[in-house]
N, C-alpha and C positions, 0 to 999 in steps of 0.2 A: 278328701273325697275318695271314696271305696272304688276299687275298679270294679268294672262288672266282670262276672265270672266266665261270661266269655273269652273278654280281654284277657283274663290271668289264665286260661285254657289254652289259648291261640299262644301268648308269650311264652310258657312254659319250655314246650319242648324245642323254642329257637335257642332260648338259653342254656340247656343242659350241655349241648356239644360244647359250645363255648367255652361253658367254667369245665368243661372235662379236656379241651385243648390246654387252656390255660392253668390247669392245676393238675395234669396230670404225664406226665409224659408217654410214649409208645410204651409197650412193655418190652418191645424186644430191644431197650436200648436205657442203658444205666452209666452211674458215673465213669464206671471201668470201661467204660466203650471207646473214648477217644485212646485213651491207652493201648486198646490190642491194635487199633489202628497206625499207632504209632511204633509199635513192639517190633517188627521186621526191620524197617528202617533202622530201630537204635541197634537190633541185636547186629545187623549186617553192619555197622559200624563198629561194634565191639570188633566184629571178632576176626573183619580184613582190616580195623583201620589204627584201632588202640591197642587189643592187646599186642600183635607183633610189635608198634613200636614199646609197650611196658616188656616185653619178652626179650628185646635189642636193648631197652638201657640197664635191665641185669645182666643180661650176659656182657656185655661192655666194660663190667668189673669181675668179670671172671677172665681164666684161663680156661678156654671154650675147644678145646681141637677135637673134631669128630673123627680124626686118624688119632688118635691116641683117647680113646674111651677108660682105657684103664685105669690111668693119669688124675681120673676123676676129673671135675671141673671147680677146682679151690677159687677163694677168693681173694683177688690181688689188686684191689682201692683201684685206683688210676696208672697203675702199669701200662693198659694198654693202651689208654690216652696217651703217656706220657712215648710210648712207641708210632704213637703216629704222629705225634709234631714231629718226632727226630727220623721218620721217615722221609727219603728226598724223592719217591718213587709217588708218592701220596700228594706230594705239594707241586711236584712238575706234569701229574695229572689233573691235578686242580688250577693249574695256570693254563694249563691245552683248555680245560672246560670252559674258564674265561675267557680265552681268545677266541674260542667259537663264540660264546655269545655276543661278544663283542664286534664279530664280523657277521653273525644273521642277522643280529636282532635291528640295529639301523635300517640294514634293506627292510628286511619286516615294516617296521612301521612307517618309512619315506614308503612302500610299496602299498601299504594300507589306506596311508591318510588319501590315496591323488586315487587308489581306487573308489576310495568311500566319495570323496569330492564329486567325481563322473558320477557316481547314481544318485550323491544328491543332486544332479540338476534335473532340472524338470524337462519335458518331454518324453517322449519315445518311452510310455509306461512298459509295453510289455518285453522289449530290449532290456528294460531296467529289472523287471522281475526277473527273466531269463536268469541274466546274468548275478541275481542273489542267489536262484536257485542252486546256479554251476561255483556258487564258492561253496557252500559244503559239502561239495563230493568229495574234496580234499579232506576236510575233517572229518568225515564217513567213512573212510579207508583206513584201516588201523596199522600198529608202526610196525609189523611185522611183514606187511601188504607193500606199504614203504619203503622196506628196505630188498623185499623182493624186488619189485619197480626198479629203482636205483640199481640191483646187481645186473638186472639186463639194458636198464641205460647207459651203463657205464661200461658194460662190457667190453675188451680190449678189439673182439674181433667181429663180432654183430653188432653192437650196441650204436642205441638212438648218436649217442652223444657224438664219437666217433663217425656217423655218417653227414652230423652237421658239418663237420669241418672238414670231410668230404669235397660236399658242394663247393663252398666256401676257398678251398682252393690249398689248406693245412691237410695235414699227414694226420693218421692215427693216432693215439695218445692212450697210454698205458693208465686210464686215470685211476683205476684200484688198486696198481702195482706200484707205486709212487706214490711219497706221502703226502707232497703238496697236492696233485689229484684225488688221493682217496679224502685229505679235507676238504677240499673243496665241491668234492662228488656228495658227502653225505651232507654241505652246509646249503647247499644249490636244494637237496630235495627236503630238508626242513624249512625251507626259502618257501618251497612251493606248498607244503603242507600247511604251513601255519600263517603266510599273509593275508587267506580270507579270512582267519579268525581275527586278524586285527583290522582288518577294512568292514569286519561284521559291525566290531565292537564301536568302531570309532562312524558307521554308518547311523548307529543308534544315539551316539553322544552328539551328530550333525542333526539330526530330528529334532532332537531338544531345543534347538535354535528359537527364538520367536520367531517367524515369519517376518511379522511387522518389523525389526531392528535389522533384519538381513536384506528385506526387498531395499529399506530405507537408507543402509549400508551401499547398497549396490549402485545408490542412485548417486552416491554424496563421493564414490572414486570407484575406478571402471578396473585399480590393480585387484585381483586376486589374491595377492601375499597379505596386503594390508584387510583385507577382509578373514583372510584367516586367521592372520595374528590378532588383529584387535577384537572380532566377533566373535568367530566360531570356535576359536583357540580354547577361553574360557570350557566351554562345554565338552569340549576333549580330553582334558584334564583327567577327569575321575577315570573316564574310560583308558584312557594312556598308563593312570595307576593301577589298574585290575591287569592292563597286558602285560606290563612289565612282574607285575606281581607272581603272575601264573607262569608265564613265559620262564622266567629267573628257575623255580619252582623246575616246570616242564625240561629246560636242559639240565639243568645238576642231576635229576632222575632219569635222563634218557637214555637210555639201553637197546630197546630193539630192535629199531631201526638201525643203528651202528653195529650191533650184534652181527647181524643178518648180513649189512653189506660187509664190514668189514674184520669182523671180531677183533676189531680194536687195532688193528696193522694197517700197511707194514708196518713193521718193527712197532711203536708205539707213535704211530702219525694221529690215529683214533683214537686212541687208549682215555677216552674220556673219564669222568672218577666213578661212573657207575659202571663202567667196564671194569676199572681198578677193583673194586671194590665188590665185584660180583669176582673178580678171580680168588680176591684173594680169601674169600666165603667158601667158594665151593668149587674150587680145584687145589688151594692149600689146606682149604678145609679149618683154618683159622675162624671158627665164628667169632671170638672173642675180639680179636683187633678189628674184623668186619665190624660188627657192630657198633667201636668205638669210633669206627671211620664215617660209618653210617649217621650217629649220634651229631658229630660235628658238623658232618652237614645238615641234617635239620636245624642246627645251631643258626648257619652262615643262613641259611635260608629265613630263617625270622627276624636277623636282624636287614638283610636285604628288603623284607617286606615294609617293616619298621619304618627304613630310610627311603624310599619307593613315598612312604601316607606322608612322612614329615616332610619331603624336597618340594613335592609335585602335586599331591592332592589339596585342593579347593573348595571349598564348597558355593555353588553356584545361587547368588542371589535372586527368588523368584522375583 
């Protein structure tokens, strides 16, 4: 049957936009477009995030001293790996770096999970936002803010710390000038900086919960332990593996904060391996064993993350 020419009048110009959306795209927008959108981002990765580390694993086989330019920068294979295994200055700041995380990181996440626990319960909604909003102030402060803070908490003669134990009925405490204090001064304010990040993280892996398995959980035993362990545990899991992951990560590079309060003293109570390892860069002026020092720990760092997915990570059955 022939349309009448009305009909094919009236259709017409509904159709043209259509097949002009559909076959044609904007003009001001072509294949190369997601590209320059993309272009910032890769170039701002090149060039703070890749090239210094390809820049450290050349120099790493070189003889690198920027007090000796003359000297040229020759290349000598594994020399300076092989100078920092047999370094004991290297490995006894890398056993300080482990023991600090080894003494924050527990509190960290005992401190995280019983914070995350309190806001998962229900009631008192605007108490419970409040208090999401007042955990990233801490992570909103940067490490050099940080270790400011800490130099006046800790202070021997004004300082926060020193007036608690005031009250309290103790004497003043040299805690920057002593090494068990100045650990304990800078493990207390990465204590305080970094537990809402893991009460954030592990408040999001409690979301995850079914409702229906947790109210039903709640009903079948009134302990608390056995609801975490058996319910919520699962779903903490992944989140547990990113904290430990960053976290691990986040102290082997920590500098500023420890800069700031203690430039690594006394004596070497601080001297963590990014303080080591920034002296021995650029006040020996060694970039070539820096680098090599630097390199292995990116090393220990991957296999930490490695061990981190293979112990601990799960994947959660929907």
């Amino acid at each position: 049957m022939t349309p009448h020419p009305a009909e094919t009048a009236a259709a017409g110009p509904a159709e043209e936009p259509t097949k002009a959306k559909s076959g044609r795209l904007d003009p001001g927008y072509g294949r190369l477009t997601p590209l320059w959108f993309l272009l910032p981002a890769v170039g701002t990765l090149l060039v703070i995030g890749i090239y210094p580390t390809l820049f450290a694993l050349v120099t790493s086989f070189r003889r690198y001293n920027l007090a000796r330019p003359r000297d040229g920068f020759p290349f000598v294979g594994f020399e300076n790996y092989l100078g920092v295994l047999g370094d004991r200055s290297y490995w006894d700041s890398l056993l300080l770096t482990a023991r600090f995380f080894l003494t924050v990181m527990p509190v960290e996440l005992v401190l995280g999970i019983a914070i995350a626990l309190m806001l998962h319960q229900p009631g008192l909604p605007f108490l419970r936002a409040l208090a999401r909003v007042s955990l990233v102030v801490p992570l909103a402060t940067t490490f050099a803010v940080v270790g400011l803070i800490g130099r006046l908490m800790f202070n021997r003669d004004f300082g926060v710390a020193n007036q608690i134990l005031g009250f309290v009925g103790l004497g003043g405490f040299d805690w920057l000038g002593s090494s068990a204090g100045a650990f304990a001064a800078i493990a207390i304010m990465d204590i305080w900086q970094w537990t809402p990040f893991c009460a954030l993280i592990f408040l999001a892996g409690l979301s995850m919960v079914p409702m229906e398995i947790e109210e039903a959980a709640r009903l079948e035993t009134p302990s608390r332990l056995a609801l975490l362990r058996h319910v919520q545990l699962p779903y903490l899991l992944p989140g547990l593996t990113a904290v430990l992951i960053l976290r691990s990560a986040d102290i082997l590079k920590l500098f500023d904060m420890v800069f700031v309060m203690t430039r690594g003293g006394p004596g070497s109570a601080t001297d963590l391996i990014s303080i080591y390892i920034q002296r021995i860069g650029f006040r020996v002026f060694d970039m070539g064993t820096a680098s090599a020092q630097a390199i292995l720990l990116l090393v220990v760092t991957i296999i930490l993350s490695r061990l981190y997915i293979r112990l601990l990570y799960r994947e959660i059955d929907p």
